[in-house]
Backbone as CSV, one residue per row, in Angstrom:
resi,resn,N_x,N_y,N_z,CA_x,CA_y,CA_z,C_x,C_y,C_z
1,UNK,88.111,88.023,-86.332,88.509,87.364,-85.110,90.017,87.498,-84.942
2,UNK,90.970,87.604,-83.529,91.514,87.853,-83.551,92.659,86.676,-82.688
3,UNK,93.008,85.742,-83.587,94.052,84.882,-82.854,95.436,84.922,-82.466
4,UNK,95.972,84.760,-81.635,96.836,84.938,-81.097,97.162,84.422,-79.464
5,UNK,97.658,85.718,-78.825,97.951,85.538,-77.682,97.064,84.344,-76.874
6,UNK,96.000,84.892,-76.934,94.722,83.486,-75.730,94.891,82.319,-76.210
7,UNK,95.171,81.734,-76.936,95.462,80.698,-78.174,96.818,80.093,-77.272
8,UNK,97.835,80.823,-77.492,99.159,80.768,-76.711,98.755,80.127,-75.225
9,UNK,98.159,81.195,-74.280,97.847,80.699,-72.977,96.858,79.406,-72.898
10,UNK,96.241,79.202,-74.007,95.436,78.152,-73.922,96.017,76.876,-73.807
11,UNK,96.699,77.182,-74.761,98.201,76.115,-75.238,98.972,75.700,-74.214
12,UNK,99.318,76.568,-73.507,100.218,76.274,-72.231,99.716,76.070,-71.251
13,UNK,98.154,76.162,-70.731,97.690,75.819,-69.710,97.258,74.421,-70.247
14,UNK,96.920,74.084,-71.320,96.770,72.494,-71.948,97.818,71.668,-71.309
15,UNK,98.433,71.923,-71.629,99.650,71.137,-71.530,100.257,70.885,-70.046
16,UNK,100.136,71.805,-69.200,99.888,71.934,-67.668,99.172,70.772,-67.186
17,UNK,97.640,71.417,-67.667,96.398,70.539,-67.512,96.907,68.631,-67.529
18,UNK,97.214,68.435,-68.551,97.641,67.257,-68.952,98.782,66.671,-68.217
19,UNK,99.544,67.510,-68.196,101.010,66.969,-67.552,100.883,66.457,-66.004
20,UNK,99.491,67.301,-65.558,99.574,67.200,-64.078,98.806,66.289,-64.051
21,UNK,97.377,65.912,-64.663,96.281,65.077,-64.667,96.322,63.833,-65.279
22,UNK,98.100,63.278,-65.634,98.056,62.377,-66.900,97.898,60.907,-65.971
23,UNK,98.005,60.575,-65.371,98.169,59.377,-64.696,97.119,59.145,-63.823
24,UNK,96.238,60.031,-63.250,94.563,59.774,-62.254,93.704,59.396,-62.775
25,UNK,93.679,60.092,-64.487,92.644,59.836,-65.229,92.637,58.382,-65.971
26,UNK,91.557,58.486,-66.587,91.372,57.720,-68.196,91.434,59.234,-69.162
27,UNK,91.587,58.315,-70.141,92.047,59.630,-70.992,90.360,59.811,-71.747
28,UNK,89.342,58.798,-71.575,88.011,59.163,-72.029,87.967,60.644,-71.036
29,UNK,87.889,60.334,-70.121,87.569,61.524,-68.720,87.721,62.712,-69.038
30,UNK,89.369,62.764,-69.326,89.742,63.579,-69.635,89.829,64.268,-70.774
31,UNK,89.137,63.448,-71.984,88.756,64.036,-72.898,87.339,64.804,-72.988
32,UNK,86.594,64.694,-72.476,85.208,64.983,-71.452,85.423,66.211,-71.003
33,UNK,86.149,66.065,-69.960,86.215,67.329,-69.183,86.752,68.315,-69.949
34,UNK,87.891,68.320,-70.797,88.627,69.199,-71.892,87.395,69.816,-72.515
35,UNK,86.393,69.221,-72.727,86.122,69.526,-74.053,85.083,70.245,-73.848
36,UNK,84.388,70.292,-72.419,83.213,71.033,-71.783,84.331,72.140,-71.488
37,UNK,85.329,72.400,-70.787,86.367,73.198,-70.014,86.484,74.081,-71.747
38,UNK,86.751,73.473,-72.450,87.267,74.448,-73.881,86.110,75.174,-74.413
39,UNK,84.856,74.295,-74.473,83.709,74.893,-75.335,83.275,76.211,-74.081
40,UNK,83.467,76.181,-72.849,82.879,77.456,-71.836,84.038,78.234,-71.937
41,UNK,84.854,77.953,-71.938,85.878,79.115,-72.294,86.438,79.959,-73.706
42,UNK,86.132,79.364,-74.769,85.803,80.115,-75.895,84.608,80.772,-76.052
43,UNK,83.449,80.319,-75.392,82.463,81.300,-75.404,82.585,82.636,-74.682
44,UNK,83.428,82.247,-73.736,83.579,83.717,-72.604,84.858,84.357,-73.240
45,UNK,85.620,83.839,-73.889,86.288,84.852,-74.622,85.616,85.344,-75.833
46,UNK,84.832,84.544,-76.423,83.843,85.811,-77.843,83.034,86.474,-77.254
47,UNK,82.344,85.918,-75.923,81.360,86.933,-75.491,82.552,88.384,-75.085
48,UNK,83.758,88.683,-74.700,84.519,89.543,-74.192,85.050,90.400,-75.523
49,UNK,85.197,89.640,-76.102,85.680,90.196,-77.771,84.206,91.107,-78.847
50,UNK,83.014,90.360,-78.389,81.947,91.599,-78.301,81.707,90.751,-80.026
51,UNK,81.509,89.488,-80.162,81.732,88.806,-81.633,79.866,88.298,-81.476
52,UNK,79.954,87.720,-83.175,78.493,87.382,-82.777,78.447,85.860,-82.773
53,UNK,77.144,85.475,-82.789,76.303,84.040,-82.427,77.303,83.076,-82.837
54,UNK,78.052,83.419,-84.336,78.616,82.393,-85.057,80.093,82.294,-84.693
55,UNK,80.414,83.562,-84.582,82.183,83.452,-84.062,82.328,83.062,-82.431
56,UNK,80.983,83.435,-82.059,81.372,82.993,-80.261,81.175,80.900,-80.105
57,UNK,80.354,80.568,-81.429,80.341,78.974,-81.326,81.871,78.422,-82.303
58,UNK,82.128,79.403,-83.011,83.413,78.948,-83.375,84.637,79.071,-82.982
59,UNK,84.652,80.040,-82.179,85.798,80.315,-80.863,85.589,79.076,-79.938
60,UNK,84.668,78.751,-79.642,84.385,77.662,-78.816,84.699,76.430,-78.826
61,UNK,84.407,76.263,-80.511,84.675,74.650,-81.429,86.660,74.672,-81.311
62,UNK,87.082,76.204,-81.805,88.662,75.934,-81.734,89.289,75.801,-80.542
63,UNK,88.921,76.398,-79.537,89.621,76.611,-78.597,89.369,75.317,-77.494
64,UNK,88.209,74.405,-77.708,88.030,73.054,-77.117,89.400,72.627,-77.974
65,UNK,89.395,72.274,-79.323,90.557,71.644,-79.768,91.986,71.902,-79.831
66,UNK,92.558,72.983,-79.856,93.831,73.551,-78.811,93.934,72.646,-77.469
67,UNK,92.521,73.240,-76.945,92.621,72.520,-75.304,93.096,70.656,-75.398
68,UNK,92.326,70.454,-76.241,92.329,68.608,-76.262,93.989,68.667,-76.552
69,UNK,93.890,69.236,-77.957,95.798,68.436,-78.297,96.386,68.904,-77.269
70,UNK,96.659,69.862,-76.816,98.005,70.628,-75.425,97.477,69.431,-74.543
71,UNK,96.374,69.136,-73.859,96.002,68.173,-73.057,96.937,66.891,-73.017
72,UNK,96.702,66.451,-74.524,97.409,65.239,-74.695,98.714,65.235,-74.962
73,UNK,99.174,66.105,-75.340,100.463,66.364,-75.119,101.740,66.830,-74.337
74,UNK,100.260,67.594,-72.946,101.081,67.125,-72.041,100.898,65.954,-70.707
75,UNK,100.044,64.868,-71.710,100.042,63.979,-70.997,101.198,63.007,-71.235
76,UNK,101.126,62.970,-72.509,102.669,62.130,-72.829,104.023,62.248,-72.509
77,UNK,104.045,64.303,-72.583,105.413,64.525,-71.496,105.585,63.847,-70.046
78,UNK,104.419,63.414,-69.353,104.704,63.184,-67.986,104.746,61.533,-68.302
79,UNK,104.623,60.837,-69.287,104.704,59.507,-69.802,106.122,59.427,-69.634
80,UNK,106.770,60.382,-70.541,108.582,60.200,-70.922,109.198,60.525,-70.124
């Protein structure tokens, strides 16, 4: 598997995500939505990477959790 760059953009659109969404939500919500938003988008990047059954559910499992922390972190930037 090959981490890097998408990891990066994931990271920075997290943090986007969060920064802009920090104050409409509850942060349950938005932990919800992250986490469906992360698990469909690591699958469509292993399905693109051409990986199998196990790396496309584990691309999925990491890249929800990237999504959550950048989320929350840039919810707190728009806190400070």
């Amino acid at each position: 598997m090959n981490f890097g760059f998408e990891e990066l953009l994931i990271f920075a659109a997290g943090i986007v995500y969060g920064y802009t969404n920090s104050g409409r939500q509850k942060k349950v919500d938005l932990l919800k939505k992250v986490l469906i938003y992360g698990i469909i988008l690591g699958v469509i990047l292993g399905i693109l990477q051409s990986l199998s059954l196990y790396y496309i559910i584990l691309l999925g499992i990491i890249v929800s959790i990237v999504l959550i922390i950048s989320t929350f972190i840039g919810s707190l930037l728009r806190k400070s």
